[in-house]
N, C-alpha and C positions, 0 to 999 in steps of 0.2 A: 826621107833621110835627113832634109835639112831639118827638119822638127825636131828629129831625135839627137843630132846633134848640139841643135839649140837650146835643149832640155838638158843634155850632160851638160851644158857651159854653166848655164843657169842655175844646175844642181852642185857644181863646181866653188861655181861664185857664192851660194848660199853659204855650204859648209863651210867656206874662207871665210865669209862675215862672221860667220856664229863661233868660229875660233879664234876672232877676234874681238869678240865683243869686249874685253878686257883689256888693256893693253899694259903691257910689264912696267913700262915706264912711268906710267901714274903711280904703278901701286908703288913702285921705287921712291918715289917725290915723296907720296901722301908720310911710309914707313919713315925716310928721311927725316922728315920733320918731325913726328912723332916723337921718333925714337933720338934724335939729340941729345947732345949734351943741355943747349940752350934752355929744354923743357924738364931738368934734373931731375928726370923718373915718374914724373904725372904723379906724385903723392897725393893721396886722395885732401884734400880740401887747402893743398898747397898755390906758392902762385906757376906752377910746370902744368899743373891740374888745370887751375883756369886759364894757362895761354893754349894748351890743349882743346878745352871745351870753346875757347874761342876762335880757333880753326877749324872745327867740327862746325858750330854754326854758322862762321861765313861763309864755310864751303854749302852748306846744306840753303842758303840765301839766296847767293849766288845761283845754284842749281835751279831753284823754285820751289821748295818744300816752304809750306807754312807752317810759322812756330806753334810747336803744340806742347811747349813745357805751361809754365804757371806765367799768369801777368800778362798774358801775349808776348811772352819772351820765347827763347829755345830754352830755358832752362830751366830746370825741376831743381830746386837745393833741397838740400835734406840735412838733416843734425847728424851727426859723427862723431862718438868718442872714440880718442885711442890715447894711451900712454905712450910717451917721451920720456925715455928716460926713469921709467917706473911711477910717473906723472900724469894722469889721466887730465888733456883737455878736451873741450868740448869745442868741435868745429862745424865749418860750414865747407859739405861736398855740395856736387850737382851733379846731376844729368842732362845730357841733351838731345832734346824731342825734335822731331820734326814729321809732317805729314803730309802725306801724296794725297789728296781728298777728289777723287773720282766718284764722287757722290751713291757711296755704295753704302748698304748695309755691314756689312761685315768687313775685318780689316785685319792683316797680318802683320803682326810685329817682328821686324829685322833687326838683331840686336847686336850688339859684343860690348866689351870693358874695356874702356880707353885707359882705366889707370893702371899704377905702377906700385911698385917699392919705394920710388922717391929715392930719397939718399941713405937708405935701408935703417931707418929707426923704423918704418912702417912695415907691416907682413913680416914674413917668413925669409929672409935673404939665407942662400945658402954659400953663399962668399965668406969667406974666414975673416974676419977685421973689417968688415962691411960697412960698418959704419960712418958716417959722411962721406960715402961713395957714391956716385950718382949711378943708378943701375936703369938700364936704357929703356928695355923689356919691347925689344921690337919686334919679336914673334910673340909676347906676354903683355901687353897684346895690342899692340900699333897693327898686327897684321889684320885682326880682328875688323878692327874701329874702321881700317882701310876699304877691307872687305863694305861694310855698311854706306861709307862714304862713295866707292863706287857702284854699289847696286843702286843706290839710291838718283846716280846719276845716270843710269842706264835707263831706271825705269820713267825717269823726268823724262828721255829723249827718246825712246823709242814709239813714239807717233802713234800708241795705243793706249784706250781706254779702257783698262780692265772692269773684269766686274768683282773687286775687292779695290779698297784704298791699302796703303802701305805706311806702318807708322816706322822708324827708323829712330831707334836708341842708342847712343853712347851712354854707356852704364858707369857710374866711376863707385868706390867704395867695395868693386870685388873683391881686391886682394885682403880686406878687411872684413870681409865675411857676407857678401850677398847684398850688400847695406843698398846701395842705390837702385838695383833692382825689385828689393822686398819692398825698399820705400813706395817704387812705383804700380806695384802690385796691389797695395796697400791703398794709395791716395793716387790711383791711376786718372791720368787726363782725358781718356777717354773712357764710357765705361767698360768694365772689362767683358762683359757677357756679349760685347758685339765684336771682340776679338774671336779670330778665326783659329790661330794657332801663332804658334814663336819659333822663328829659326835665330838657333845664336851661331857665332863664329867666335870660337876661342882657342888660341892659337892654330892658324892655317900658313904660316910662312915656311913652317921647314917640309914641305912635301919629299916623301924619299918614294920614290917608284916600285921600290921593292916590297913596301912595308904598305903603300897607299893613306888611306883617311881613314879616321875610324869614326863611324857614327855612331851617336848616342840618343836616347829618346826613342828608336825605334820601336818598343811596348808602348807608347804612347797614341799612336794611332794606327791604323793598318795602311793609312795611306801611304804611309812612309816604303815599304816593303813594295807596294805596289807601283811607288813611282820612280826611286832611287836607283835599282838595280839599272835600268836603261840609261838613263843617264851619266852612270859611273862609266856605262860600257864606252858610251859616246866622247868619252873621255882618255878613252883606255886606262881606266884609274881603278884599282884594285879597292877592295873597301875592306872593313870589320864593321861588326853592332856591335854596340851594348843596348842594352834592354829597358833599361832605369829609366826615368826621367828626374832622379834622384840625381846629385852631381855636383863638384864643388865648383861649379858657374852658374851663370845669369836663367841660363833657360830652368832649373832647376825652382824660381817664386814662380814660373809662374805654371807648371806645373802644379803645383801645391795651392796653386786654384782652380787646378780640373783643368788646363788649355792644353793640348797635343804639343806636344817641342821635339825640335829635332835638333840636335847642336853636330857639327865640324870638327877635325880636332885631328891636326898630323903629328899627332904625339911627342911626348917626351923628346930632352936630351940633355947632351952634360954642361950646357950655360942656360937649364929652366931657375930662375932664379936668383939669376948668378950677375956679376958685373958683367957679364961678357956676352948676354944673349944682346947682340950690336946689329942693325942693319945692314952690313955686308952680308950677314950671313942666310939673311930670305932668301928664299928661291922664288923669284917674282915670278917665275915663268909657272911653275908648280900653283903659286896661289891663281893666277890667271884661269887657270882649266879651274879651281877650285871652284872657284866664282861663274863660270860658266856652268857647272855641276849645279849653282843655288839660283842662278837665276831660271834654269830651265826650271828648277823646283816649281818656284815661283809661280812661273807662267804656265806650268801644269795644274798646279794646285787650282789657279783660275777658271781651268775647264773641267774642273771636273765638277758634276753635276749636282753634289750634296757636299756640304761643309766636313771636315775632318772630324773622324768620331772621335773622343776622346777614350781613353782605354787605361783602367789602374797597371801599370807596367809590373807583371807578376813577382818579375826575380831583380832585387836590387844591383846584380851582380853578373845578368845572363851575360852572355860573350866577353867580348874582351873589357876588362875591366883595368882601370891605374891603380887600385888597390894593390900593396903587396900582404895584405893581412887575409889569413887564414879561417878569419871568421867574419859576420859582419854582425852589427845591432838589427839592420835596416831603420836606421832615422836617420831624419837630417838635423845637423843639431842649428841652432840658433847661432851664428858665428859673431852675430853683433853685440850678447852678450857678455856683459863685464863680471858677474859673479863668481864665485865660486862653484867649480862643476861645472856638467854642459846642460844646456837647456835645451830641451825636445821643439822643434819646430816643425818637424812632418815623421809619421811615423809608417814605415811603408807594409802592406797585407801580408799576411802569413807568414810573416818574417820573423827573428826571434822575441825582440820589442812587445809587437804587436800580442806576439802567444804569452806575454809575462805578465799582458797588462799595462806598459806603459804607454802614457798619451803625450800627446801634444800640449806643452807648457807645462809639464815635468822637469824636473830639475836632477839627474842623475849625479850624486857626490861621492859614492863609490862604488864600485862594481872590482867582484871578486875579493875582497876584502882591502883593498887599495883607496886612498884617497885621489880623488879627482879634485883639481885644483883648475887647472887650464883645459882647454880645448888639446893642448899636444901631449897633458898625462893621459886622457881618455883613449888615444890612439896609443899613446905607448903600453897602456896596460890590456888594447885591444887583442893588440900584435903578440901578446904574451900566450895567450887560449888559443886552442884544437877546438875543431867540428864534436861534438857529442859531448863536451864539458858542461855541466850546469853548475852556474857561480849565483852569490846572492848577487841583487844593485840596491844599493840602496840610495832611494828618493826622495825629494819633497817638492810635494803635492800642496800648494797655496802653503798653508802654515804647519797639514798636516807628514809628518815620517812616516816612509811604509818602507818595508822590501820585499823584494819579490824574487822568484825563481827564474832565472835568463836561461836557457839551455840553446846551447850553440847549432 
């Protein structure tokens, strides 16, 4: 009897540790800071950006992660254009690397996007008169970055040698179109064929219990399905999929070179974008279970016996989707370019692109008889088409014009 006693305490005390492994108050601190005024919106290659990336890496020091950006430093910079003011300059972002090196062959990358709007000349602000306003973006995405900065600190302490190393990225350059990610994808620090797979976290602060998390990347490997479901339960956290590994965040480069991703993501609301998504309004407690939800990931993925298969995610669009458009291309467009039109950067199977013919480094300048000018004409002229319409697009192809038949 006493055994069995001593075993519910035991089993008691476990499940109290393991629903604490998070604790509300960090993520409050870490969001805090983040999300200030002090750091005026993390503009990608501004100085909010670098007092950002350099509390990403003291804390990642601190902890015991070694630098794995470029130079032996934590940081990866990368070149960035973006217009001011209708003024295209050319700047200097970064990212911030760091790695758990448990002397393993293979290695999962933990990601999210520490930057911002800035004082809304940069991205998409959806505040009316936005402009030199500092816009916080503490669920967009401090909750992210926090997320990273405490996994990262959990798995430094918790007295285990896995058999995968942990590489841990602050992404800046999202709100500007993928830029710090594709760079790393691109001119990665490690090589990338000895990554395992990429979990991102982009926006996880506003958890509603009602609504739960929505996962994305599930088409990307089966392990996902197979691991997730128990864990949400262990949480009592309701979930959705989406199916894509397509997606306008970080985990979406590196997909698009074949790795399994799985992204986070408690959805929408009415201050996405806005001056007003503010640090009050996290629900620390909500991202806490969230982060208990990725590290068990984590530490399952560890045990299981064969690496994550990777799998082309069939339907750009399966489950719940943030699309409100009626149709899709299935591409991903290029969002760091500056030309005219959008340029094709990944173009996804059986989808309507793919049956037209177009590829990867295509340059799309109209579709349906419309010019496409920006990245937000193509979506406005998107949102115009019904399922079963067939429009011209017309492209160029290196120096060559073609068009071709799209059918929705």
């Amino acid at each position: 009897m006493q055994k069995i006693v001593l075993f519910i305490l035991l089993s008691i005390t476990s499940l109290g540790a393991s629903a604490q492994n998070f604790q509300p108050e960090f993520i409050r601190k870490h969001i805090g800071f983040l999300a200030s005024d002090d750091l005026e919106g993390r503009g990608t290659a501004s100085l909010g950006e670098i007092k950002a990336a350099n509390y990403i890496a003291d804390f990642f020091k601190t902890t015991g992660l070694k630098p794995a950006g470029t130079n032996g430093s934590f940081f990866q910079p990368f070149e960035v254009t973006f217009a001011v003011d209708g003024t295209a300059h050319q700047l200097i972002g970064r990212n911030v690397v760091g790695f758990l090196d448990n002397g393993a062959a293979k290695t999962i990358v933990v990601g999210a996007h520490y930057d911002h709007l800035g004082k809304g000349y940069q991205g998409s602000s959806l505040s009316p008169d936005s402009k030199n306003k500092i816009h916080n973006g503490a669920d967009d995405n401090a909750s992210g970055t926090t997320g990273v900065l405490e996994l990262a600190k959990y798995f430094i302490e918790n007295d285990v040698k896995e058999k995968h190393n942990y590489l841990f990225i602050a992404f800046s350059g999202e709100e500007l179109g993928l830029i710090g990610s594709k760079h790393f994808t691109e001119k990665p620090t490690i090589p990338l064929n000895t990554i395992s797979c990429m979990i991102n976290m982009d926006m996880i602060g506003r958890l509603d219990d009602n609504k739960g998390v929505i996962v994305s990347g599930w088409g990307t490997s089966k392990v996902w399905g197979k691991l997730i479901p128990g864990l949400a339960r262990s949480q009592s956290m309701k979930y959705t999929v989406d199916s894509s590994g397509v997606g306008a965040s970080d985990h979406t480069s590196f997909y698009l070179k074949n790795i399994p991703v799985v992204q986070f993501f408690t959805g929408g609301h009415g201050d996405y974008h806005k001056i007003s998504d503010d640090a009050e309004k996290i629900n620390v407690d909500g991202e806490a279970r969230i982060l208990n939800i990725i590290a068990g990931l984590l530490q399952k993925l560890d045990q299981e016996p064969t690496e994550p298969e990777f799998l082309t995610a069939g339907n750009a669009h399966a489950g719940v989707t943030t699309s409100n458009f009626k149709v899709t291309l299935g591409v991903m467009p290029d969002y760091s370019y500056t030309g005219k039109g959008v340029k094709i950067d990944g173009v996804s199977k059986a989808r309507p692109a793919e049956k037209a013919g177009i590829l990867v480094g295509d340059i799309i300048t109209r579709l349906g008889g419309e010019t496409i000018g920006t990245i937000y004409d193509y979506m406005e002229i998107l949102g115009k088409h019904e399922k079963g319409q067939q429009v011209d697009a017309e492209l160029l192809r290196g120096k060559e014009t073609k068009t071709v038949k799209v059918t929705f």
